[in-house]
N, C-alpha and C positions, 0 to 999 in steps of 0.2 A: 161590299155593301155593309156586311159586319163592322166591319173599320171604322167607318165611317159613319155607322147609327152609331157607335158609342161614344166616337167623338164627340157627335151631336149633343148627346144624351148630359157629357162631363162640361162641354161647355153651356148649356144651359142650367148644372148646378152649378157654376162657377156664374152665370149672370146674376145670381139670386145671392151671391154673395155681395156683388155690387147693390144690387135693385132693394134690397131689404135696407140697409142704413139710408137710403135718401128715404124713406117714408116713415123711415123710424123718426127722422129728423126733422120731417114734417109734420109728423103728430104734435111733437113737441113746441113746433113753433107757435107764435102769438097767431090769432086770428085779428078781422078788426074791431070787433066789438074790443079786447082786449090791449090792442096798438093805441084806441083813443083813447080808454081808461089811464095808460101808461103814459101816454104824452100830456094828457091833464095834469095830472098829478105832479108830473114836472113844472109844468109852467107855476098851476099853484103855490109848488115850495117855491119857485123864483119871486112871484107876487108876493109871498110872504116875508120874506127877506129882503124883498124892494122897500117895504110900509116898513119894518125893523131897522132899516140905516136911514130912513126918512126921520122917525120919531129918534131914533139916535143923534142927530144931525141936528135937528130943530131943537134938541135938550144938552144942547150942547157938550158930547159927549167925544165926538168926533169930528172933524174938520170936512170942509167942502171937498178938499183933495182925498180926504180917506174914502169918505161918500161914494164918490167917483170911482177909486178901485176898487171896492168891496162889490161896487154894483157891476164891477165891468167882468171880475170875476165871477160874480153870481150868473150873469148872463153867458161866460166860458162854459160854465159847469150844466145852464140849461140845452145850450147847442148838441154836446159831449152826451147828453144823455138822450136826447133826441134823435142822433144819429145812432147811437144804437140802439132803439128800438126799433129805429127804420131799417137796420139794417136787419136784424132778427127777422125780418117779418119779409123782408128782401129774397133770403134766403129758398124763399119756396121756389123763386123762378128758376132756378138751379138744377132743376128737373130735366131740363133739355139737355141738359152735361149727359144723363144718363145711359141715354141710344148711343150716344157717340162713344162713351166709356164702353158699353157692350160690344161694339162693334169694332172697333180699333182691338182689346182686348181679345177677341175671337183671332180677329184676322195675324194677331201678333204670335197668336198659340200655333195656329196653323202654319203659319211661317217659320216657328223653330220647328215644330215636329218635322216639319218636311228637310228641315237642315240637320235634327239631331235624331228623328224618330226613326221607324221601321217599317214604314208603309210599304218599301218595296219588299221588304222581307216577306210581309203577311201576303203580298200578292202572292209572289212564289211559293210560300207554301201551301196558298191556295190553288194554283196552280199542280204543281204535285199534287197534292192529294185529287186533283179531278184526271188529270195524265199516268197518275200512278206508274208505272215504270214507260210507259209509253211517250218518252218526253220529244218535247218538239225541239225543231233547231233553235228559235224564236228563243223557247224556255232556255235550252243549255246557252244562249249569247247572254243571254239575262242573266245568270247565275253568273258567268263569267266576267263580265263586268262588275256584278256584284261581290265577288272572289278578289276582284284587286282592289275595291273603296272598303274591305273589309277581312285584311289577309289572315287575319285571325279567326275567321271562320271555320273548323273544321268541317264544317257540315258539307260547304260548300264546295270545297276541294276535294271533300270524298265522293258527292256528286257527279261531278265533274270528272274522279279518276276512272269511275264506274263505266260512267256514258262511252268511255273513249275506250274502256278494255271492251265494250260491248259492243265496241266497230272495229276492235283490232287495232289502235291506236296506241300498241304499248308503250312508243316514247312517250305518248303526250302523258300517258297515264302512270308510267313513271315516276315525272314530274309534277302530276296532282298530286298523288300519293307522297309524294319527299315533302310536299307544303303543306300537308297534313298530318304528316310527320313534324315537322317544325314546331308545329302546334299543339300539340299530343304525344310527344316522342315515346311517350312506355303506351302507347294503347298498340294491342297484341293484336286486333285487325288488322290495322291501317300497317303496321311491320310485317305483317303475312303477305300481303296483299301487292306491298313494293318489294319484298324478295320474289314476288311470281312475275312481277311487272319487269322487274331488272331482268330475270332468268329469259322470260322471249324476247326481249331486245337484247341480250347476247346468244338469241339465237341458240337458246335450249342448252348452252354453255355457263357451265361451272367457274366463271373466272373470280380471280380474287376480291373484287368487287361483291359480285353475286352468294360467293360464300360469307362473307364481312355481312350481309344484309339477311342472311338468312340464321345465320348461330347468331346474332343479335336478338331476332324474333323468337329461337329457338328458346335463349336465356328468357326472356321477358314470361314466356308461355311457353311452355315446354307438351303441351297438348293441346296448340293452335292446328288445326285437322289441314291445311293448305300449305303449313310448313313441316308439318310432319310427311305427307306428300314428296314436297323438295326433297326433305333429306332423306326419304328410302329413293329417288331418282337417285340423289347424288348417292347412294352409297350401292346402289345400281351398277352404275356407272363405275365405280370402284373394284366389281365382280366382287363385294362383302354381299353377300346374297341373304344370308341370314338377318344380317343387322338391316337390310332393305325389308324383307319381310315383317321386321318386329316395327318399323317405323309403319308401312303401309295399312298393317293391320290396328296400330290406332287409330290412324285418320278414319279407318272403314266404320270404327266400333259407333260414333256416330251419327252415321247417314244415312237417309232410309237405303234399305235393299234395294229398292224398285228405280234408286237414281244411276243414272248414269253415270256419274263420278265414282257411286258403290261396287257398277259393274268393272269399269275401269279400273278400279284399284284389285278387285278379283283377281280380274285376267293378271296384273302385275305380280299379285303373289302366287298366283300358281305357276307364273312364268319361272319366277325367284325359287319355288320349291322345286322346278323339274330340274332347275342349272346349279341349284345345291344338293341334290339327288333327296330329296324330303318328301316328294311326290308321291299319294299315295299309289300304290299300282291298281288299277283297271278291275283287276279280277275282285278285287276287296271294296270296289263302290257299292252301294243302294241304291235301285236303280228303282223307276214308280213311272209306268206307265201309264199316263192321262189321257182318254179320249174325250175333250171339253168341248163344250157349246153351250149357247145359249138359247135359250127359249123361243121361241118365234113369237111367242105373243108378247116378247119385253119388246119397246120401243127405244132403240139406241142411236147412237151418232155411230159411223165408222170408227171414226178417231176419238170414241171415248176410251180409257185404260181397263184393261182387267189383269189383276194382282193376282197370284198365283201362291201362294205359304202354305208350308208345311210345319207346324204347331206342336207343342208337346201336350198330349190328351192331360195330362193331369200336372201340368206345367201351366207359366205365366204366357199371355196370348203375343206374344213376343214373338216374331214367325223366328224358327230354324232355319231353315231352307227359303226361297223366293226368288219370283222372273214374273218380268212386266211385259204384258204382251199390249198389241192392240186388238178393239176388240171384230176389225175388219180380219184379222188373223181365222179368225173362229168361224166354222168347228175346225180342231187340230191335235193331232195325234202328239201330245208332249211328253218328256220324257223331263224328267227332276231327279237327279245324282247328287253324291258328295260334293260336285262342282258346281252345286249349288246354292252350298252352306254362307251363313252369314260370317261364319268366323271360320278363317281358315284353321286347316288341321284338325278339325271335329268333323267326323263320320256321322251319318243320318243313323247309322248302324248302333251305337252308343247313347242311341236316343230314348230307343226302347216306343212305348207306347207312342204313333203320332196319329196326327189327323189333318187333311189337307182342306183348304178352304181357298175359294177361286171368289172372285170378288166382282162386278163392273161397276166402278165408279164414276160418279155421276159428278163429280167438279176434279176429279183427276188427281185428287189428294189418294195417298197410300192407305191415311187413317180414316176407318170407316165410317158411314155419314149418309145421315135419311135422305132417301130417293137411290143410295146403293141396292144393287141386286148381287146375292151369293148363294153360293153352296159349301154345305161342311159334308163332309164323307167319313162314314162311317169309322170308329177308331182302328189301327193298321198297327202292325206289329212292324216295327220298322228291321230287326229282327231274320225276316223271312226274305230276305234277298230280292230279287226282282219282284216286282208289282204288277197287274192291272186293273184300272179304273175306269167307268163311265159316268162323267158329270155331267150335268147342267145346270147351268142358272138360271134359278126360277123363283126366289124366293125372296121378296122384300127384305133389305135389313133392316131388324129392329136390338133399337140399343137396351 
């Protein structure tokens, strides 16, 4: 509907480009009081020039043949000006031209835009923005047709690669992804994104293809977090355990704690530290006993999140430590160690002064946000080896 009022809007100042010179040029024209004045006047100087070769003629000045052409001329010359003053004044009926010029002109505008314009574009991204990632098949056949009358689209191809990695579709997504590629070849998403796409349709295999597409990405961006990913797999894979670890722990640095691809990469590099013997041993963890719940008088979802960090008291609010629970979990006897940390190889023990903060979030986001309910617990000597604590959440967040 937007579309299409402004359409509206530009062809109706584009009619007024027309509509203004026909009345300009009607003001201007003769009226009739002004048409008789003008055809008088003409006949007059012909009347006068009639009686002037008369008395010429009779004074013997000129001949009966000259008589005759100077009169036949004079009478050329009164026609000649008579017609156009009739025509000047003609002019006003010309008006009826104007509907048909408006109309023809619209319909002409609209016929290119719809051959050269982007009306189906704006649909679709009208579209999107009301579907938001929720796209229908309808939408994804739209974009797709749209993808081949417009191959230079990146937008659309990376649409399209998404949709189809988000059903498991890695060939096709693949190949969205290489046409997006075509189109962008140095953009460090879109090469991240087709080295993850190649690696599951070789079926979690390193082959020479799949390395060729990932040191490409690597080169482009060398701190794209999905190819740094790849390459501590591949060098996983390798038994380089070390160099898997230093790749892993960039991608981790950042993503929030509380995702799942954060915890993912976790477990990888502590897997990476136990089989390069780097592992810290058991006896040397921090260990923090949590007895959490919440309030009975907060009104919650089951499946809303509660964020669990552990903070530096006279540090930036940047959690340490953290684990996402849910908050149908609750109440529950938690327990938060070293194999908690957000950065591997740092000890909670080295922390010194912390403070634990339990969160329930009210849109599921990590970063806190009014209508959150939390609790901060008193500052803790990180220091003093095993912990116990009794929380609850009971306390409005205010920013």
């Amino acid at each position: 509907m937007s579309l299409w009022l402004t359409i509206t809007l530009l062809l109706l100042v584009a009619a007024l480009f027309i509509a203004v010179p026909f009345y300009i040029g009607r003001n201007r024209e003769l009226d009739d009081e002004s048409f008789n004045v003008a055809e008088q006047a003409n006949i007059d100087v012909f009347r006068d020039q009639q009686a002037q070769y008369q008395q010429q003629f009779e004074g013997g000045e000129i001949s009966a043949e000259q008589q005759a052409l100077m009169l036949a001329e004079a009478e050329q010359l009164l026609l000649s000006n008579t017609a156009s003053v009739r025509q000047q004044q003609d002019t006003r009926q010309g008006l009826w031209l104007l509907p048909i010029l408006i109309i023809v002109m619209s319909l002409a505008s609209i016929f290119i835009y719809r051959s050269l314009g982007s009306a189906v574009d704006q649909q679709i991204t009208e579209s999107l923005a009301e579907q938001q990632s929720q796209w229908t098949p309808e939408l994804i056949a739209t974009i797709g047709e749209r993808a081949k009358q417009r191959p230079n689209n990146v937008y659309y191809w990376t649409i399209l690669a998404e949709e189809a990695m988000g059903r498991g579709d890695m060939v096709a997504a693949e190949g969205y992804f290489a046409e997006a590629i075509r189109v962008q070849p140095n953009e460090s998403y879109l090469l991240g994104q087709y080295a993850q796409a190649l690696f599951f349709v070789e079926e979690n295999r390193f082959s020479a293809t799949v390395i060729a597409a990932v040191d490409r990405a690597f080169a482009v961006d060398s701190s794209n977090q999905t190819v740094l990913g790849l390459k501590g797999i591949q060098a996983f894979q390798e038994a380089d355990y070390r160099r898997a670890i230093t790749y892993w722990q960039g991608a981790a640095s950042g993503l929030n704690p509380a995702s799942d691809s954060w915890l993912a990469l976790q477990n990888g590099i502590q897997q990476a530290q136990q089989l390069a013997g780097e592992a810290p041993s058991e006896s040397d963890d921090f260990r923090l006993m949590i007895n959490l719940s919440i309030d009975p008088s907060i009104q919650y979802s089951p499946d809303q999140l509660v964020f669990v960090a552990i903070i530096e008291a006279d540090g930036p609010p940047m959690p340490v430590a953290a684990r996402k629970l849910a908050a149908s979990q609750l109440p529950l006897a938690l327990e938060l160690s070293d194999r908690d940390v957000l950065m591997a190889g740092r000890s909670l023990a080295d922390v010194g002064k912390i403070k634990v903060v339990a969160r329930l979030s009210s849109s599921g986001s990590a970063t806190p946000q009014e209508g959150d309910w939390q609790v901060v617990s008193d500052i803790i000597d990180g220091r003093s080896g095993t912990l116990n604590l009794s929380l609850s959440i009971a306390t409005p967040f205010r920013r």
